[in-house]
Backbone bond lengths (Angstrom), bond angles and torsions (degrees), N, CA, C in turn:
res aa  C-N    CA-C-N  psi(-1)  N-CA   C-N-CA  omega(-1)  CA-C   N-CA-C  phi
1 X - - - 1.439 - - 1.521 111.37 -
2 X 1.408 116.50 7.13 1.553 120.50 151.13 1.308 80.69 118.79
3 X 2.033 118.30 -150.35 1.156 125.26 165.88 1.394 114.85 -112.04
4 X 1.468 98.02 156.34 1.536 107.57 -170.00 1.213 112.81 144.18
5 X 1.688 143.87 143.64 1.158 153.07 -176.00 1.772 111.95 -104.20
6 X 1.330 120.06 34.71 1.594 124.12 173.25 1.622 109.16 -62.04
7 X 1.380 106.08 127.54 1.686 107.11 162.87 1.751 105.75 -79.24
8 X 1.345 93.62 144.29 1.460 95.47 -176.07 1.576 97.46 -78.86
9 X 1.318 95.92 -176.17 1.918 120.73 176.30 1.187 95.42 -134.34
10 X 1.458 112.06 122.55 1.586 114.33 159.79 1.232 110.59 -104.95
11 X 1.246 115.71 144.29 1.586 133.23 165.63 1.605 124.14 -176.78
12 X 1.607 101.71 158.68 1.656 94.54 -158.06 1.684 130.85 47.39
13 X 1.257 127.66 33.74 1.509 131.95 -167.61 1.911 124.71 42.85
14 X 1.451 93.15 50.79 1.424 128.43 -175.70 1.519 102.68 -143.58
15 X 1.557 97.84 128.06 1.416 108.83 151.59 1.311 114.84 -116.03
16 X 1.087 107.55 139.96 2.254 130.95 -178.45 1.438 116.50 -116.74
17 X 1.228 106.48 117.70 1.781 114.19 178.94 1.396 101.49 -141.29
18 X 1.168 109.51 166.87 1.687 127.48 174.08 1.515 97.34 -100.78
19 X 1.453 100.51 153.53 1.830 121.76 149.38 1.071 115.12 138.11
20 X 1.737 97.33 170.34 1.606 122.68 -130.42 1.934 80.41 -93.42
21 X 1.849 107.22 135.41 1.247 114.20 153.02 1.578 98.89 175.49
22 X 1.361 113.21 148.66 1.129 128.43 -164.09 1.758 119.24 75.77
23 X 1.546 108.32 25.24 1.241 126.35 -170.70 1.459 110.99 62.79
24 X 1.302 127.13 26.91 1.625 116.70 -167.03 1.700 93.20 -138.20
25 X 1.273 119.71 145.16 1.823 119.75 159.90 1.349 107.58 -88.76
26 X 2.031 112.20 122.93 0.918 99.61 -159.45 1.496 101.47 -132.27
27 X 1.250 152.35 178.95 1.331 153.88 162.67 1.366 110.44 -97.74
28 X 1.138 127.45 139.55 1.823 135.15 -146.10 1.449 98.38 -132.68
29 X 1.289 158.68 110.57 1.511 144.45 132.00 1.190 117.42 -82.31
30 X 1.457 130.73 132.49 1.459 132.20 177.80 1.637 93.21 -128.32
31 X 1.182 93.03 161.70 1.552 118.54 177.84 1.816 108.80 -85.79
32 X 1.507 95.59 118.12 1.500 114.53 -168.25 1.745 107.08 -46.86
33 X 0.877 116.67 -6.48 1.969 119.84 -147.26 1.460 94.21 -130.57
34 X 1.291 128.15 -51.25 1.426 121.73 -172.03 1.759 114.93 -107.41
35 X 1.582 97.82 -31.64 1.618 78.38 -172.17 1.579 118.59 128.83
36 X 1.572 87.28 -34.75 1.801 101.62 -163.44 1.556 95.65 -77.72
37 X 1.256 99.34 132.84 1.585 116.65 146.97 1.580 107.13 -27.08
38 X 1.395 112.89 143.31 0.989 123.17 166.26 1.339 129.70 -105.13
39 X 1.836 93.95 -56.53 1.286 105.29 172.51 1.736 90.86 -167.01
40 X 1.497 115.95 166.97 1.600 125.26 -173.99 1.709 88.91 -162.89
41 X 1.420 88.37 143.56 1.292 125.92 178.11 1.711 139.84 -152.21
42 X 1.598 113.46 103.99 1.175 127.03 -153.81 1.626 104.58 -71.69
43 X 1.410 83.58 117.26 1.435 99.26 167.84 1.493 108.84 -74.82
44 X 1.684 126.37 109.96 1.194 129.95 174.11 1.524 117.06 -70.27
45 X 1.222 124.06 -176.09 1.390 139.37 -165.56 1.636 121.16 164.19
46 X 1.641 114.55 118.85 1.317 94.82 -176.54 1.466 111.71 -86.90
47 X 1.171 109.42 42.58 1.615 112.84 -178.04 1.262 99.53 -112.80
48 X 1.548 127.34 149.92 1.521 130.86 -164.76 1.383 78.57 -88.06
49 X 1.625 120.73 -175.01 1.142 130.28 -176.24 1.081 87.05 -114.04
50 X 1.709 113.50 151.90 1.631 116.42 154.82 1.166 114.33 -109.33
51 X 1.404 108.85 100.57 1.630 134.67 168.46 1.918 125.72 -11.39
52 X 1.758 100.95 -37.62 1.018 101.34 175.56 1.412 133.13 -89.17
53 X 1.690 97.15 0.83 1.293 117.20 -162.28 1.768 99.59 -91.62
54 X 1.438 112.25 -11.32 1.775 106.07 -169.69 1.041 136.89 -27.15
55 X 1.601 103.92 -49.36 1.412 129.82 -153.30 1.778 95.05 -90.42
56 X 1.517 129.00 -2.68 1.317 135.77 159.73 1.961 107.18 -70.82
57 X 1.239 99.75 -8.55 1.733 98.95 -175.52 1.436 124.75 -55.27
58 X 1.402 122.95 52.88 1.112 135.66 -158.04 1.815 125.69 -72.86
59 X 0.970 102.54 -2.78 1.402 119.96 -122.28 1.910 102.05 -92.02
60 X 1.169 140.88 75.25 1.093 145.05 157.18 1.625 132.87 -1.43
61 X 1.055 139.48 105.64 1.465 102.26 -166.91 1.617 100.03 -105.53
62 X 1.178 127.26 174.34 1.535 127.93 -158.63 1.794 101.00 -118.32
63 X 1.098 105.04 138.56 1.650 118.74 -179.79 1.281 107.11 -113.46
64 X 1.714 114.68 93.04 1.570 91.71 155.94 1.850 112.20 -141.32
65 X 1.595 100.04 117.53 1.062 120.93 174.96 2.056 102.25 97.74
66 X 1.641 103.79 -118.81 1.188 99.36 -176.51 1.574 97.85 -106.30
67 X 1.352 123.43 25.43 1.462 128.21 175.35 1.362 117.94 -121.67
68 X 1.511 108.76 141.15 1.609 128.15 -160.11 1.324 102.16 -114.72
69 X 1.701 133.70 114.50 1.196 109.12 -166.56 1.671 93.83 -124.52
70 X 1.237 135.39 135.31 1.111 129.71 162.91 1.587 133.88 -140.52
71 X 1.639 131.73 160.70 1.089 114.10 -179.50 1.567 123.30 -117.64
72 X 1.170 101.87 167.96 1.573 100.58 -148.04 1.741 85.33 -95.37
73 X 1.487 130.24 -179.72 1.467 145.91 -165.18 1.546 105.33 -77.93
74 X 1.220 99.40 -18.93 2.006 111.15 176.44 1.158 119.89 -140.04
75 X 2.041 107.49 49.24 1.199 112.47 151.81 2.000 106.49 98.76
76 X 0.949 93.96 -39.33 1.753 88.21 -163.88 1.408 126.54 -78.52
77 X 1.142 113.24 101.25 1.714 131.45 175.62 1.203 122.57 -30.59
78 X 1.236 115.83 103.42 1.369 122.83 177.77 1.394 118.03 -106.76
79 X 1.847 121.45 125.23 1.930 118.76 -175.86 1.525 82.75 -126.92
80 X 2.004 99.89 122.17 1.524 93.67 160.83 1.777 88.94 -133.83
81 X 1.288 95.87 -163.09 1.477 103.19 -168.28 1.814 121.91 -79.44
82 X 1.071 149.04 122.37 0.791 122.94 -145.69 1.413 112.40 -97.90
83 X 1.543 137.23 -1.55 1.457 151.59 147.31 1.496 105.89 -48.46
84 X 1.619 124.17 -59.31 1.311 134.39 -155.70 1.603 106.76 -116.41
85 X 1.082 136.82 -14.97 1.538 135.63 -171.71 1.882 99.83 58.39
86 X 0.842 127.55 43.06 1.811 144.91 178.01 1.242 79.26 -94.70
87 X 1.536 103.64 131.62 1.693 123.08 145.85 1.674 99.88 -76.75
């Protein structure tokens, strides 16, 4: 799930974490039972990343109901769907 130390959120037989890979901060859902990716979605930012800062990737994302809410490395609130990762 790239680098970064995010605790996941489980809910509905989905797990959700943040982190940095493919040069982008991204939001991760995998399937509670197998493992597999589900779906990921880059949390944008017009702020460059600072590289040394990764391993600060702390960042929890919140489950409530059929909404996935998470924040990006510079603050900005992200709600997508939590079946599809759809804003």
């Amino acid at each position: 799930m790239g680098n970064g130390l995010a605790p996941p959120a489980i809910a509905n037989g989905r797990i959700y974490t943040t982190g940095n890979r493919n040069e982008d901060d991204q939001l991760i859902c995998l399937d509670e039972k197998t493992g597999r990716e589900q779906w990921s979605v880059t949390l944008r930012s017009d702020v460059p990343e600072y590289r040394r800062m990764r391993w600060l990737n702390q960042r929890t994302p919140t489950v409530d109901g059929d909404r996935v809410y998470a924040v990006s490395e510079y603050g900005d609130l992200v709600c997508v769907d939590a079946d599809s990762g759809c804003e």
